[in-house]
N, CA and C atoms as an extended XYZ file, in Angstrom:
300
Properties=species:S:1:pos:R:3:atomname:S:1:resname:S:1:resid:I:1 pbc="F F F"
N        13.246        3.416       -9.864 N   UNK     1
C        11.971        2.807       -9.519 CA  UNK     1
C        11.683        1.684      -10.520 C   UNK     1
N        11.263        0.954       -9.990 N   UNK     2
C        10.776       -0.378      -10.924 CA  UNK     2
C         9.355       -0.699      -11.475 C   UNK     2
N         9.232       -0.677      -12.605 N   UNK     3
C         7.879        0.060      -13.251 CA  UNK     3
C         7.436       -1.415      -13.851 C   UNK     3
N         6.558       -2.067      -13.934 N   UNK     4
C         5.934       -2.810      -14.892 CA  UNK     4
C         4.677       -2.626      -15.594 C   UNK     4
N         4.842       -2.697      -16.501 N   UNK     5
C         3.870       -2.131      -18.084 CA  UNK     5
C         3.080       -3.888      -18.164 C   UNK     5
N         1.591       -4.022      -18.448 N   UNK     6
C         1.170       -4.874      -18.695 CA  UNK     6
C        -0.404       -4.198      -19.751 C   UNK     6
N        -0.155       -4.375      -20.918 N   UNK     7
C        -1.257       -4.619      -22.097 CA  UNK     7
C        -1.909       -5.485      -21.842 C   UNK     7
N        -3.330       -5.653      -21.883 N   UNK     8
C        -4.427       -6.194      -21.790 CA  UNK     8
C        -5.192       -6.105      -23.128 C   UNK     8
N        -4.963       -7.517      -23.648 N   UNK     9
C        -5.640       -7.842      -24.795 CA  UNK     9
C        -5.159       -7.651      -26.142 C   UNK     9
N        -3.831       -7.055      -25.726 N   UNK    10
C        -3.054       -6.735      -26.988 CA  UNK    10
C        -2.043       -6.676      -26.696 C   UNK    10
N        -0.345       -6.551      -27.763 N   UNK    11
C         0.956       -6.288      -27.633 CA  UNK    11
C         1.022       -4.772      -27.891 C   UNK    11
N         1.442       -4.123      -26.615 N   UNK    12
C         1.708       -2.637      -26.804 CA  UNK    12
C         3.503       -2.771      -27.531 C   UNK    12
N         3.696       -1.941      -28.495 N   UNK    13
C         5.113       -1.264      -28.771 CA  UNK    13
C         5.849       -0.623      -28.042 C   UNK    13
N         7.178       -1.241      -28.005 N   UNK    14
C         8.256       -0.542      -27.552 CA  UNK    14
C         8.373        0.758      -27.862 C   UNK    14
N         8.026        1.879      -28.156 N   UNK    15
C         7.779        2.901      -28.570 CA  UNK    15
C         6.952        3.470      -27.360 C   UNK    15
N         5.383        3.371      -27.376 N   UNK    16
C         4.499        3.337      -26.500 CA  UNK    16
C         5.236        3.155      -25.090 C   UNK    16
N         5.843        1.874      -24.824 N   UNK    17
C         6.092        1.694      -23.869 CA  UNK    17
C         7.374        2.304      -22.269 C   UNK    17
N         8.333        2.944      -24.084 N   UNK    18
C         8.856        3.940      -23.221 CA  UNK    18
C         8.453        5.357      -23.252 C   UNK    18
N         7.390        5.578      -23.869 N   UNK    19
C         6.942        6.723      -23.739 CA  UNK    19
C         6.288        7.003      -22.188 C   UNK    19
N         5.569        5.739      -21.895 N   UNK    20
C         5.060        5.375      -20.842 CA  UNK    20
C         5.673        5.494      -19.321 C   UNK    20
N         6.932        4.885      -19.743 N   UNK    21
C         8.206        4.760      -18.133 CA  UNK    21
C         8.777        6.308      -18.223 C   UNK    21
N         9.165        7.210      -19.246 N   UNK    22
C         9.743        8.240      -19.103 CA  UNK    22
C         8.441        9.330      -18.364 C   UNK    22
N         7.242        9.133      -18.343 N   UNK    23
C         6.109        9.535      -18.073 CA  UNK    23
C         6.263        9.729      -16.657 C   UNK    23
N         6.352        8.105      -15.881 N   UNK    24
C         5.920        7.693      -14.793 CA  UNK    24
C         7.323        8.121      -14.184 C   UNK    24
N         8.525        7.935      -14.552 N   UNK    25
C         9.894        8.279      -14.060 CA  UNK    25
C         9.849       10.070      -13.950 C   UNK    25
N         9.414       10.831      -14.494 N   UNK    26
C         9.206       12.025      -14.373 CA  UNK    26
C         8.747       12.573      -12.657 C   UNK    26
N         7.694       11.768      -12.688 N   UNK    27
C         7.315       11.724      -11.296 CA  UNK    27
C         8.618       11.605      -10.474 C   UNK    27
N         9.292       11.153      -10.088 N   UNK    28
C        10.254       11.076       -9.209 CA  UNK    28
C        10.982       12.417       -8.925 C   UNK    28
N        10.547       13.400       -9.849 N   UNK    29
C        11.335       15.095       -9.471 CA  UNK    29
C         9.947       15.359       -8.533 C   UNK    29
N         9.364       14.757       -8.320 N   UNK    30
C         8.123       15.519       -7.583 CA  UNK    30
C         8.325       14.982       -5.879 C   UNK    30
N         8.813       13.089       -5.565 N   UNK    31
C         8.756       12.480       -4.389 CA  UNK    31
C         9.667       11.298       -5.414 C   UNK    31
N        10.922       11.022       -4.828 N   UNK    32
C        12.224       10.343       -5.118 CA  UNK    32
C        12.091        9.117       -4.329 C   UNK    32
N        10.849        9.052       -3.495 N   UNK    33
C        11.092        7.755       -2.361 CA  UNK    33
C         9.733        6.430       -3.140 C   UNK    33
N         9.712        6.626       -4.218 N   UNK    34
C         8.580        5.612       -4.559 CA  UNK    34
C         9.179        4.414       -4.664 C   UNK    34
N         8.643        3.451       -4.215 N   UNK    35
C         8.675        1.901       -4.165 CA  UNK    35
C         8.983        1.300       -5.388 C   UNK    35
N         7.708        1.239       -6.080 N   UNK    36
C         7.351        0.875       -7.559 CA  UNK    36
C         6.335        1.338       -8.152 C   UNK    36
N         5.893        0.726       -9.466 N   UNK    37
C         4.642        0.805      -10.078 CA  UNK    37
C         4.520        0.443      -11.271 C   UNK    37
N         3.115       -0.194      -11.401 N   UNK    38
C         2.218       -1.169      -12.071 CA  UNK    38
C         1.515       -0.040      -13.622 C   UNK    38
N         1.843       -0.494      -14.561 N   UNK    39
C         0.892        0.564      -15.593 CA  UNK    39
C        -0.205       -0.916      -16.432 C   UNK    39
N        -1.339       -0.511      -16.212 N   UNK    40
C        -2.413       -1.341      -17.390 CA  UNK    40
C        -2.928       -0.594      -18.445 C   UNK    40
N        -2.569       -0.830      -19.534 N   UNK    41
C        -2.995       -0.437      -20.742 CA  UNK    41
C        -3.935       -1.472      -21.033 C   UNK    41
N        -5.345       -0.715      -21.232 N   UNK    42
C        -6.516       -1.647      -21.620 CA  UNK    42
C        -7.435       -0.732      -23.175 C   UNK    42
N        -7.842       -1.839      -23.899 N   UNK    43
C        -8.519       -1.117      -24.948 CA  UNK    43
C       -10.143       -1.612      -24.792 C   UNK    43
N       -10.827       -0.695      -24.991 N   UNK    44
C       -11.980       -0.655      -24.809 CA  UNK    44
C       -13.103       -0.542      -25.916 C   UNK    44
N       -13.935       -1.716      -26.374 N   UNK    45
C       -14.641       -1.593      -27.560 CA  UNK    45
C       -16.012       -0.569      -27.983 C   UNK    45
N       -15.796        0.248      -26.826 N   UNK    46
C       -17.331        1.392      -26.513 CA  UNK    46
C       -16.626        3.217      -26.480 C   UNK    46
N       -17.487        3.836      -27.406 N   UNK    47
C       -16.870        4.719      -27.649 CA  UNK    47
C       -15.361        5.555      -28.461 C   UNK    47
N       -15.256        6.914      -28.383 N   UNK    48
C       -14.197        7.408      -29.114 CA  UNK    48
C       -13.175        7.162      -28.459 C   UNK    48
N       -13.077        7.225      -27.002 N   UNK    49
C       -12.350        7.430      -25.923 CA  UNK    49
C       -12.297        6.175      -25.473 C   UNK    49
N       -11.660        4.807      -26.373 N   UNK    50
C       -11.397        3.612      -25.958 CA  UNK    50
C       -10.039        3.283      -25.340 C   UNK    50
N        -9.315        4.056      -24.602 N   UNK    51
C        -7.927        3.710      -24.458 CA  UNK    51
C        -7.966        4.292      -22.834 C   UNK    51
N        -7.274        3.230      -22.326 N   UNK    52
C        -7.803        3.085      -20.715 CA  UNK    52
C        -6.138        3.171      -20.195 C   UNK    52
N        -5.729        4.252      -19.421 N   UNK    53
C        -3.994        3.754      -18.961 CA  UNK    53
C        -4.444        3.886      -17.268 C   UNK    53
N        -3.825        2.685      -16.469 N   UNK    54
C        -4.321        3.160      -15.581 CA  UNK    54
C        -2.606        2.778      -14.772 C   UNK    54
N        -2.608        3.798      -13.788 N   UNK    55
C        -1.384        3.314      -12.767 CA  UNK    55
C        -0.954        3.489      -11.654 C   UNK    55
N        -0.697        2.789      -11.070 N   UNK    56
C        -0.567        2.103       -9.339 CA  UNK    56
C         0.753        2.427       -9.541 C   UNK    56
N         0.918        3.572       -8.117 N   UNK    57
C         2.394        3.805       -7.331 CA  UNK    57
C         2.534        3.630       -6.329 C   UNK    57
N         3.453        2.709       -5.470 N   UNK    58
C         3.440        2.192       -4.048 CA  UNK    58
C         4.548        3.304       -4.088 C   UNK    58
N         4.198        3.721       -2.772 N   UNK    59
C         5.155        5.100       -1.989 CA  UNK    59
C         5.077        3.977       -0.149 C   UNK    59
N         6.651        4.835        0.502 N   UNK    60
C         6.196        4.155        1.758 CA  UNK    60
C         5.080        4.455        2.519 C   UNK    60
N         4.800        3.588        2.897 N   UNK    61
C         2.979        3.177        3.908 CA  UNK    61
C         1.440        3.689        3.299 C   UNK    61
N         1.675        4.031        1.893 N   UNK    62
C         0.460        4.046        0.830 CA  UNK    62
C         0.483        3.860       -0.337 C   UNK    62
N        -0.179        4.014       -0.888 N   UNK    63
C        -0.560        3.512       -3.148 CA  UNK    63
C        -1.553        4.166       -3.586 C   UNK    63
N        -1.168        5.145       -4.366 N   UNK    64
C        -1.215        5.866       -5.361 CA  UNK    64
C        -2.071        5.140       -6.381 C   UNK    64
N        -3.456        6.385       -7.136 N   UNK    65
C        -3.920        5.463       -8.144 CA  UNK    65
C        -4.443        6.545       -9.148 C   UNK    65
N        -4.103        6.004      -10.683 N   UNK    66
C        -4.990        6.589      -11.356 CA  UNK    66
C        -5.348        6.244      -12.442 C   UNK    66
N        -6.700        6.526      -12.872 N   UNK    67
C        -7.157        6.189      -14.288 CA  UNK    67
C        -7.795        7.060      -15.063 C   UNK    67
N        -7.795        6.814      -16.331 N   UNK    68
C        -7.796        7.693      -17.042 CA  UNK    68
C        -7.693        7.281      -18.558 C   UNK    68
N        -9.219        7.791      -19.140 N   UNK    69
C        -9.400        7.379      -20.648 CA  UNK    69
C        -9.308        8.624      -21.791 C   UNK    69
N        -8.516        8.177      -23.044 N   UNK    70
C        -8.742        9.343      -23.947 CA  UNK    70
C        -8.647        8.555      -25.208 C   UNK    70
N        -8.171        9.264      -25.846 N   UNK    71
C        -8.316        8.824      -27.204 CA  UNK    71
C        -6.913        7.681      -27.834 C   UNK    71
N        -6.221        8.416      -27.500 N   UNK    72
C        -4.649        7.901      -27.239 CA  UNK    72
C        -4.200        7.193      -26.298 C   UNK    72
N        -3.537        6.165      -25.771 N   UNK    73
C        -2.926        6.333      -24.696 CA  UNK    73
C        -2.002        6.916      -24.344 C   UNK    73
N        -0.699        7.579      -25.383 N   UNK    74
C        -0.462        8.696      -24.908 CA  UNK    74
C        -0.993        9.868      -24.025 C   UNK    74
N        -2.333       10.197      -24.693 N   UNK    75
C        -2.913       10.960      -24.216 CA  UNK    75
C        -3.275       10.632      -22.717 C   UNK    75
N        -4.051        9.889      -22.729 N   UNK    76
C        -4.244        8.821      -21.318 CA  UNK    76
C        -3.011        8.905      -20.580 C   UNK    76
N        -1.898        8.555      -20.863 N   UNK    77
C        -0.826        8.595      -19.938 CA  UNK    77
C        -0.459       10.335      -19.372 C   UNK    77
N        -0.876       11.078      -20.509 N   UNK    78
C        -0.115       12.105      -19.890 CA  UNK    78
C        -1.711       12.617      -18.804 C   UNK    78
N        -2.680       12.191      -19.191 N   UNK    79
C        -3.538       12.861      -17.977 CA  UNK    79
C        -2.972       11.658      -16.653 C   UNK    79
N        -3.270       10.768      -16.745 N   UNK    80
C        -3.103        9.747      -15.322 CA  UNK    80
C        -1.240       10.334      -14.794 C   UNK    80
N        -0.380       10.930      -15.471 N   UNK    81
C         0.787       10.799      -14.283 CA  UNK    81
C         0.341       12.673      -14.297 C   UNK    81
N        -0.462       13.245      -14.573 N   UNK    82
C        -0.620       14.723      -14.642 CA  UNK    82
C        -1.183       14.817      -13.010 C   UNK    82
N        -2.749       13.229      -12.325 N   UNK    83
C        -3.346       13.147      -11.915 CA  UNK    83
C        -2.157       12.806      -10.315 C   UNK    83
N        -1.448       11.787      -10.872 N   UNK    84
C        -0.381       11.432       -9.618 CA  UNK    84
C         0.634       12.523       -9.298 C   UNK    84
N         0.472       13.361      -10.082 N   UNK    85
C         1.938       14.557      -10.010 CA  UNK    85
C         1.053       15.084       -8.832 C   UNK    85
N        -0.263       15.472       -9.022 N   UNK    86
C        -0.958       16.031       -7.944 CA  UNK    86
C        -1.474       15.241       -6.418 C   UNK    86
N        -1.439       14.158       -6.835 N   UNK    87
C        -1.493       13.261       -5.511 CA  UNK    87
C        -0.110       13.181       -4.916 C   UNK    87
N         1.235       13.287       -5.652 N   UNK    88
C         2.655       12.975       -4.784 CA  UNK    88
C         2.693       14.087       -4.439 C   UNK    88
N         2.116       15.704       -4.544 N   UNK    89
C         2.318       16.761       -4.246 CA  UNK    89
C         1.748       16.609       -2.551 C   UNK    89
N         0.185       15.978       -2.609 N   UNK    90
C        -0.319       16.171       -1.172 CA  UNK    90
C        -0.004       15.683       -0.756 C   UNK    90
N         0.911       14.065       -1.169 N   UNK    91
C         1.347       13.240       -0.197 CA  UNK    91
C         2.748       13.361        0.904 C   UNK    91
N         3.220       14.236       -0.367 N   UNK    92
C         4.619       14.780       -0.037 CA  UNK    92
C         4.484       15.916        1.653 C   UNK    92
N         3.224       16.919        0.762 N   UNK    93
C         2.940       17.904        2.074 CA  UNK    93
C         2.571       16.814        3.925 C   UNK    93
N         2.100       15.916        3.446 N   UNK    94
C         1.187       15.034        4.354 CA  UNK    94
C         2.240       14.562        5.336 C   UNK    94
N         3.894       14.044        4.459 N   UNK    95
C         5.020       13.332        4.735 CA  UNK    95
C         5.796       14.530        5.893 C   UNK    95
N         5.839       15.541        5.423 N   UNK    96
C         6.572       16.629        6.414 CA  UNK    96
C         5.642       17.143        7.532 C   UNK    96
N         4.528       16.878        7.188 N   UNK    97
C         3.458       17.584        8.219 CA  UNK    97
C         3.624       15.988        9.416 C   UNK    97
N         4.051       15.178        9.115 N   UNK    98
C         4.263       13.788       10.002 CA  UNK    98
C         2.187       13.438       10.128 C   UNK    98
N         1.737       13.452        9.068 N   UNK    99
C         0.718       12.738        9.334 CA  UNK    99
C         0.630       11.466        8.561 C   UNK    99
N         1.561       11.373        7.812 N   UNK   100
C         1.545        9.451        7.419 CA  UNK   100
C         2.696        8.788        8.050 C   UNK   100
């Protein structure tokens, strides 16, 4: 799957950043047919919980979304693909039931 990482307002680390794709690539033991997807890392000047990961998965004939703030973006990342593990689950059921 072809993933693009885009920081907003700052240079995220190569570190961060594959922490990020091994995250979102995980997903693929859940639904193997995803398109792509978009990750925005945004920092936020309000509050403890300034770290914003948000990420868009195109699957065939829909897109996947989630966001999600914590303290980390680690942290952030592991709730937002925790959030899509559970959306490729219904989407998956949705795919065999032939309603998408």
């Amino acid at each position: 799957m072809k993933l693009q990482v885009h920081s907003i307002h700052f240079d995220a680390d190569s570190k961060l950043i594959d922490f990020i794709e091994k995250k979102v690539n995980k997903l693929e033991t859940f639904y193997d047919r995803m398109v792509d997807g978009e990750v925005f890392l945004r920092l936020n000047n309000e509050g403890v919980e300034n770290k914003t990961v948000e990420i868009k998965l195109k699957v065939p004939g829909d897109q996947l979304f989630a966001i999600e703030k914590a303290k980390s973006f680690e942290a952030a990342a592991d709730l937002a693909t925790e959030a899509l593990k559970n959306q490729l689950k219904k989407f998956k059921t949705k795919v065999k039931n032939g309603r998408v």
